[in-house]
C-alpha positions in Angstrom: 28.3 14.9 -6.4 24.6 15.8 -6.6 22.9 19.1 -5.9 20.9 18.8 -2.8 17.5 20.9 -2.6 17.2 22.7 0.9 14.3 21.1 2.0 14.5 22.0 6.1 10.1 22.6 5.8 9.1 20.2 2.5 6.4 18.8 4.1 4.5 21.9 5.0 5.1 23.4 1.3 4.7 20.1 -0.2 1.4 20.3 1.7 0.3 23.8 0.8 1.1 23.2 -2.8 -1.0 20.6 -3.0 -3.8 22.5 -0.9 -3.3 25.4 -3.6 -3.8 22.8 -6.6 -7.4 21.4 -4.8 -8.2 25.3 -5.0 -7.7 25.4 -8.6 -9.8 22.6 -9.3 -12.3 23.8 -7.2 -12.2 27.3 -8.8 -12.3 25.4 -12.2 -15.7 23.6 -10.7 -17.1 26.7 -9.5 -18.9 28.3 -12.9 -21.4 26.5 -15.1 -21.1 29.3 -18.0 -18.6 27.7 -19.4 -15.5 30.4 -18.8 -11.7 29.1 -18.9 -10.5 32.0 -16.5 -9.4 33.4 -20.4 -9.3 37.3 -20.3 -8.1 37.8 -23.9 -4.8 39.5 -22.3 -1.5 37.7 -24.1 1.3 38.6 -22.2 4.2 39.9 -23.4 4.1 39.2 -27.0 6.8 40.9 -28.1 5.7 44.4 -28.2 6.0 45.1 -24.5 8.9 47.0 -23.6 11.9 44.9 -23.2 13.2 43.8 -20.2 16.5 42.5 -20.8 19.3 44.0 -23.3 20.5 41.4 -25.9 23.3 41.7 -28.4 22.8 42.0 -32.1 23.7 39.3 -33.9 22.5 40.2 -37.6 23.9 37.1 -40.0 24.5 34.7 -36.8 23.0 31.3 -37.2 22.0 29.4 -34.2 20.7 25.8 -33.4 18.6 24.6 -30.9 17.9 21.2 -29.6 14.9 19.7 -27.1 12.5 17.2 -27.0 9.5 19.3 -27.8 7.4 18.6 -30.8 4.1 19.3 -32.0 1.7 21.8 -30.2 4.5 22.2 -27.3 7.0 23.1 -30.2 4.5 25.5 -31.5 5.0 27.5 -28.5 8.6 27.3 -27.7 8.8 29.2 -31.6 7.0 31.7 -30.1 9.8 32.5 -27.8 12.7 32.4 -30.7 10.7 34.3 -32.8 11.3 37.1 -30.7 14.6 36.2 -29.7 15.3 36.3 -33.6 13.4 39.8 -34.0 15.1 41.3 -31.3 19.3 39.8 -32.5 18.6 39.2 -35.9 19.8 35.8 -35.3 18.5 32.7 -37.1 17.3 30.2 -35.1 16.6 26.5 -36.3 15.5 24.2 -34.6 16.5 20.6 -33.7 14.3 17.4 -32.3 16.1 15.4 -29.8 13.2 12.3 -29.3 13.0 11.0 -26.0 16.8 9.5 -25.5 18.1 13.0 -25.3 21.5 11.9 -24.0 21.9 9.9 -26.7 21.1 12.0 -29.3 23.1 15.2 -28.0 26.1 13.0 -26.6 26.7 11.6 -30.2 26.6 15.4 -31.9 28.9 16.4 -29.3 31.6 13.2 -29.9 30.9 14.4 -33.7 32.0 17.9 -33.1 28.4 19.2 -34.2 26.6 20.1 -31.3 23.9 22.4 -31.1 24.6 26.0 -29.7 21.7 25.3 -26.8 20.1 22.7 -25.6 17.2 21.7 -23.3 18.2 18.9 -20.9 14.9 17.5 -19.2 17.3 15.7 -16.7 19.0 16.5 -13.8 21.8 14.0 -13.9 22.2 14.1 -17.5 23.5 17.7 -16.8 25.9 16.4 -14.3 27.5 14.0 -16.8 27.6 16.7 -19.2 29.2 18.9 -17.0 31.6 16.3 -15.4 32.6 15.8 -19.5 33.1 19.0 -19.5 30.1 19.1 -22.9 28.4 22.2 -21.3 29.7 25.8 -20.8 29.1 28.2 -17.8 26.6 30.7 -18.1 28.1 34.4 -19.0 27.9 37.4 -16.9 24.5 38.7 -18.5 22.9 35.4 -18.5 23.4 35.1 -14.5 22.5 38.3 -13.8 19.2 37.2 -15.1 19.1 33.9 -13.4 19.6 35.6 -9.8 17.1 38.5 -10.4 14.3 36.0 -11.5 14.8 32.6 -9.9 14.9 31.1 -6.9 18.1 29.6 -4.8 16.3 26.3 -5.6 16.1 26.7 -9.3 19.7 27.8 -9.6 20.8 25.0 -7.4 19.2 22.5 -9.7 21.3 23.9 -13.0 24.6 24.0 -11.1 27.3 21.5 -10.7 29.8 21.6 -8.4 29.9 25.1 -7.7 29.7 26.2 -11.2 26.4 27.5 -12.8 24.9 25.7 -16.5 21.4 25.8 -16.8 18.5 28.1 -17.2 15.1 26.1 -15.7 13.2 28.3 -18.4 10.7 25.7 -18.3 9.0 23.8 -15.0 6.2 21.4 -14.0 4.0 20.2 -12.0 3.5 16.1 -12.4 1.3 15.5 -9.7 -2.2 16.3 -11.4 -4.8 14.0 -12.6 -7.1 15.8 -15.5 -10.5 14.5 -16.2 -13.6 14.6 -18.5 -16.2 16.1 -16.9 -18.4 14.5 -19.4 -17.4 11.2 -18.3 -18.0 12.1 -14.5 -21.1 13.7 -15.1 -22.6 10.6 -17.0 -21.3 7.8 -14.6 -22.6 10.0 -11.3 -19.5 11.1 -9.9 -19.7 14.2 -8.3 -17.0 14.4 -6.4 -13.4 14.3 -7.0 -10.9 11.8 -5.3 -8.2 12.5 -2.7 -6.9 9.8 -1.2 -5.6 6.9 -3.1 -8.7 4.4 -2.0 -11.2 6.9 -3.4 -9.1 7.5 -6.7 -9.7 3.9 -7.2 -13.4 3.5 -6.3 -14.5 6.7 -8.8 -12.0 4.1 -11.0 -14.4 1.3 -11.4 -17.5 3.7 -10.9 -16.4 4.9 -14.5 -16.1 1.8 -15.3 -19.4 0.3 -14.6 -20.7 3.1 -16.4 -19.1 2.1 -19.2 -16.3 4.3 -19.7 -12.7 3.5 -19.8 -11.5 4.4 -16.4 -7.7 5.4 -16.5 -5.8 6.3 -19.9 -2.4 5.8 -19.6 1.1 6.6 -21.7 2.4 3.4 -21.5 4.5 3.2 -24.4 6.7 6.3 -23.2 8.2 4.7 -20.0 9.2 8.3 -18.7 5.1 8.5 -17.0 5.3 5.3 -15.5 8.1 6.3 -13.6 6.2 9.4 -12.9 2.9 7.2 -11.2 5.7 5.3 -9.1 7.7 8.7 -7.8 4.1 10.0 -6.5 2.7 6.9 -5.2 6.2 6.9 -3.4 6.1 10.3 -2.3 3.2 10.0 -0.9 3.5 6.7 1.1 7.1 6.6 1.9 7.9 10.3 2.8 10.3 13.1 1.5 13.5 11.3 3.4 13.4 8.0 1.6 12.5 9.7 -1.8 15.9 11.5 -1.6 17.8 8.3 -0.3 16.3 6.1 -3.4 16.7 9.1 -5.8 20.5 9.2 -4.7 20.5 5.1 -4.5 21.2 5.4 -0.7 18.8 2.6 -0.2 18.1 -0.4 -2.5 15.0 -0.9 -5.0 14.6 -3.9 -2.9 13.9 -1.8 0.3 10.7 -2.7 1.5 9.1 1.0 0.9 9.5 0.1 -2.7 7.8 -3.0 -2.7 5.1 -1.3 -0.9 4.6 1.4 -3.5 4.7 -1.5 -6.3 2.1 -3.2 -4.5 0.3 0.0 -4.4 0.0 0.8 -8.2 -0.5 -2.7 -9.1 -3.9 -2.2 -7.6 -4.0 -0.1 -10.4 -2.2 -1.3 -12.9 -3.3 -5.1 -12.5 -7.2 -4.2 -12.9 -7.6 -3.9 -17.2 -10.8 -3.0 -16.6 -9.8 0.3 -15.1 -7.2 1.2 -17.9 -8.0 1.7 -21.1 -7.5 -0.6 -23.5 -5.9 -3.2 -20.7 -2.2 -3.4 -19.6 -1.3 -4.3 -23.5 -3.5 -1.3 -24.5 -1.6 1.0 -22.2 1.9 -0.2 -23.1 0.6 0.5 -26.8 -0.3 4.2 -26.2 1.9 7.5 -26.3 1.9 10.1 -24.1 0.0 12.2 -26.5 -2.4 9.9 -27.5 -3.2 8.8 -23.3 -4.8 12.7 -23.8 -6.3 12.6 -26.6 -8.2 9.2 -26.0 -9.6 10.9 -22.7 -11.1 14.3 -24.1 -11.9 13.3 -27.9 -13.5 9.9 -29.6 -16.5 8.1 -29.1 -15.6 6.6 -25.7 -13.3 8.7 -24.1 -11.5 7.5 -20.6 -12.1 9.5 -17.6 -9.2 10.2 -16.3 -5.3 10.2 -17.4 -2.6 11.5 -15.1 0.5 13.9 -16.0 1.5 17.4 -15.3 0.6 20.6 -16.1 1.5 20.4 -19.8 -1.2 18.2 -20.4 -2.9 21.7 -21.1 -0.5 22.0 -24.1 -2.3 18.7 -26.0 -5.7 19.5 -25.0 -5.4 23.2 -26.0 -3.7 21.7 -29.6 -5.0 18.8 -30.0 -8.2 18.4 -28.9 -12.1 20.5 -28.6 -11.8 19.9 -24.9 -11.7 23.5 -23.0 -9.7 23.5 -19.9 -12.1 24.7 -17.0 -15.4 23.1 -18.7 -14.3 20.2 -20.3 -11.3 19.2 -19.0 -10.2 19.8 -15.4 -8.1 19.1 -12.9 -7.3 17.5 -9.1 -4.1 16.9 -7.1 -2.5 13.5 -7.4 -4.7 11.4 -4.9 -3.2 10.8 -1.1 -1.3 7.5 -0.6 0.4 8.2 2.7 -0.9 11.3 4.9 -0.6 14.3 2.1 -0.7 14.1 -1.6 2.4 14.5 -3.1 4.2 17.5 -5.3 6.9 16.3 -8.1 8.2 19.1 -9.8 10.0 18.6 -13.2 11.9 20.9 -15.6 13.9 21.1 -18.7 17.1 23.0 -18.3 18.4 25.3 -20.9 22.4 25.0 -21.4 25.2 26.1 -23.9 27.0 23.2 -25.4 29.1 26.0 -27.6 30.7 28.7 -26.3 30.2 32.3 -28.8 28.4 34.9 -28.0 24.5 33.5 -29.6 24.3 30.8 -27.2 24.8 33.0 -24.4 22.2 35.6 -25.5 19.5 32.7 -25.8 20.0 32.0 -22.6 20.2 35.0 -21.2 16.7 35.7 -22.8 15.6 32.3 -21.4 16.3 33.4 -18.3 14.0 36.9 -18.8 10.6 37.8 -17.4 10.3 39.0 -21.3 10.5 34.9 -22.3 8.6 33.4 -19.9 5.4 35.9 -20.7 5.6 34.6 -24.2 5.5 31.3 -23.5 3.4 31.8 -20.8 0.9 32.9 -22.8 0.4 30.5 -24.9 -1.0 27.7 -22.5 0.1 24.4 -21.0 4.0 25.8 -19.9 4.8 26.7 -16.5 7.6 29.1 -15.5 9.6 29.0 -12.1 10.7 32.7 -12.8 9.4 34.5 -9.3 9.2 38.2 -11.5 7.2 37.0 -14.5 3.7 38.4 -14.1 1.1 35.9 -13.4 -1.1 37.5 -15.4 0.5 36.5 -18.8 -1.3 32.8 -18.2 -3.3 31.7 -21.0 -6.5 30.5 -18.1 -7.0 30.3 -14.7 -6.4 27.1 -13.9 -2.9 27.2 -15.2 -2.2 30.4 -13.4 -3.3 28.8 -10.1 -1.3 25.6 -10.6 1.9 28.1 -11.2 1.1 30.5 -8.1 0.9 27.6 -5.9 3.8 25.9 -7.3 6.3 29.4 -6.6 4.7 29.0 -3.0 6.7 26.1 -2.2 9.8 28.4 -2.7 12.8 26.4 -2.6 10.9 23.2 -0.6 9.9 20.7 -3.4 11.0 17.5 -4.7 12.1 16.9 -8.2 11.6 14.4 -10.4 13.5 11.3 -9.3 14.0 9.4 -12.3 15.6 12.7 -14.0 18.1 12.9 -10.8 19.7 9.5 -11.6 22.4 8.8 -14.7 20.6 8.6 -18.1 21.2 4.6 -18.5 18.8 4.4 -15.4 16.1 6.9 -15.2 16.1 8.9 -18.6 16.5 6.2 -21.7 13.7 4.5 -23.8 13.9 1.0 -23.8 16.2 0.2 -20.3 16.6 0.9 -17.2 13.4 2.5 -14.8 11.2 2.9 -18.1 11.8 -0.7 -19.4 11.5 -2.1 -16.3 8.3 -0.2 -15.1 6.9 -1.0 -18.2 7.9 -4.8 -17.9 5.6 -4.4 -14.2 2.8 -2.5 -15.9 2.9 -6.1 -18.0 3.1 -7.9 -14.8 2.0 -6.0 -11.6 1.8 -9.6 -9.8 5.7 -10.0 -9.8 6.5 -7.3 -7.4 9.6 -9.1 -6.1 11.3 -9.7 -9.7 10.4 -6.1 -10.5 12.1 -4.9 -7.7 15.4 -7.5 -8.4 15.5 -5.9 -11.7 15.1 -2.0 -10.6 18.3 -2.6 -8.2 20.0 -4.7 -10.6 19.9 -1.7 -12.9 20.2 1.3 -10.5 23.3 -0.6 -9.5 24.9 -0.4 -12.7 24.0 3.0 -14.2 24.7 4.7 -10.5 28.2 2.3 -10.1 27.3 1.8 -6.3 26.0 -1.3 -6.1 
């Protein structure tokens, strides 16, 4: 049985979430002096007096596992850096790549699972849970949870009844980041809102010569993230949480609508660059990098907050200047909000794994990582002010707004062998329609053929 969100107003906090995004990027377009919002201030660091009592755990080795890597990974050390100064634990750290089930599923049927790890979906913490793979938080560790997060939050690392994960780590995967570079040469001086205009300052970029739309093709988890807000958007909050739950078909006709609605996108190579085959070609990080660095950068590219996190690392771009940001264009009446995560559980049971969560859970943890840039924290006590920039610290203000009202990612919500595996299910077969955006009808067949199997309800 799947959590349900309480979601009695979503559509007014869906809409002021999105109305508090537009004001970041229009704060972010307000100065020409070329300011980030940076005010040198760090957070908490480490040197700040602590918040939270941990045990010591001098001589206690630990291990970690998520999906993070590169300047994302950088950050997270941050965190267990302190967490190792404060226990005297030893922390190492362990990369899951993208099929995290997969990977943590066989260390667990090998009897070496890592002490924590960070599950980035929903139902894959249900099936762990259901396996019984993933210990209840401690005493300490929920203590924390209730001061600092909301009912929402909890809800979404519970299972039936019982409390597993920590949401250290949230997001907002309904932004669209652009070069202003690119904008400025090609004209365009205002920024889209409605899915029409999104595509018209498309092919204005492209006249002008620039690629129009990078995209991460090659990591089917963002595809699945263009169809959950063109879905959003167009069908409404109540069939999101029916198709998320497989209440209706993939071959209802609000799908078929939304497909038709991206392929005006995604059938157009002259809009993305490097084509369709380009697209399925690129990485996530490399969809960033190709809009804010090279000789021809695209214009656009579309993912969440964490973008920040490869711009900030990876390329000159400053976020503010350079690089800013608008909310996911209107398809239906309001733009849409899909909130992510990544879930911090205890696949061992010993007193380490519960004091990493317990500092996950902190106000000291989340200014850390805060500061850093490109990380977003759902803990309502953290102070705002530990944001690296402005922009960020706008995006996470408005996203605490929604309270408890927000929908999360669907794709994450469903089994693993659907909507969180590289190579089948949603992210195969989105990436087969990215190939094809004419064949709305088989992709559809195929979407329901799989949902069918992975959710056994079919």
């Amino acid at each position: 049985m799947r959590s349900t969100l309480r979601t009695p107003n979503a559509s007014k906090a869906l809409a002021a979430l999105a109305a508090g995004i537009l004001a970041v990027s229009l704060t972010a377009c307000g100065g020409d002096d070329g300011d980030t919002g940076d005010s040198g201030d760090t957070g908490n660091d480490g040197g700040a007096e602590s918040t939270v009592q941990l045990p010591k755990l001098d001589g206690q080795k630990l291990e970690v596992a998520a999906v993070f890597t590169g300047p994302e990974l950088d950050n997270f050390q941050k965190v267990l850096d302190e967490f190792e100064k404060r226990t005297g634990a030893s922390v190492s750290f362990v990369p899951t790549g993208n099929n995290t089930s997969t990977f943590l599923g066989t260390k667990i049927e090998g009897g070496k699972p890592p002490d924590v790890a960070f599950l980035p979906q929903v139902g894959v913490l249900h099936q762990f849970a259901e396996k019984g793979w993933v210990k209840p938080l401690g005493s300490e560790a929920q203590a924390q949870l209730d001061k600092n997060f909301s009912q929402g939050w909890k809800d979404l690392g519970a299972y039936e009844g019982k409390q597993y994960g920590v949401y250290a780590k949230a997001a907002n995967k309904s932004l669209v980041w652009y070069n202003t570079a690119s904008f400025e040469a090609a004209g365009i001086t205002q920024e889209p809102k409605t899915w029409a205009e999104f595509l018209q300052t498309a092919q204005t970029l492209s006249d002008a010569g620039s690629p129009a739309v990078s995209i991460g093709g090659a990591d089917g988890w963002t595809l699945t993230d263009w169809f959950e807000n063109v879905y959003l958007s167009q069908a409404g909050p109540e069939k999101y949480d029916q198709l998320a739950k497989h209440e209706i078909k993939w071959t209802d006709p609000s799908v078929k609508e939304a497909l038709t609605t991206l392929a005006e996108l995604w059938g157009k190579d002259d809009l993305i660059a490097g084509g369709a085959s380009g697209a399925l070609q690129t990485e996530y990080p490399k969809s960033i990098t190709q809009t804010f660095g090279g000789d021809t950068p695209a214009g656009m590219v579309f993912e969440g907050d964490f973008v920040a996190v490869t711009i900030n690392g990876d390329t000159d771009a400053k976020i503010g200047t350079d690089a800013k940001v608008f909310p996911f264009p209107a398809v239906g009446d309001t733009s849409p909000v899909v909130t992510g995560g990544d879930a911090a559980v205890a696949l061992k049971d010993g007193e380490g794994a519960q004091a990493l969560l317990t500092f996950l859970a902190s106000t000291d943890a989340a200014q850390i990582w805060a500061a850093q840039g490109g990380f977003l924290s759902p803990n309502k006590e953290m102070d705002q002010g530990s944001y690296k920039d402005d922009v960020t610290r706008e995006i996470a203000k408005a996203l605490l707004a929604a309270g408890d009202d927000f929908r999360f990612d669907m794709s994450d919500q469903a089994p693993a062998a659907f909507g969180g595996t590289q190579g089948v299910g949603e992210w195969k077969d989105l990436q087969d329609f990215l190939k094809s955006p004419d064949d709305v009808a088989g992709a559809q067949k195929q979407l329901e053929t799989d949902a069918a199997k992975a959710y056994g309800n079919g």
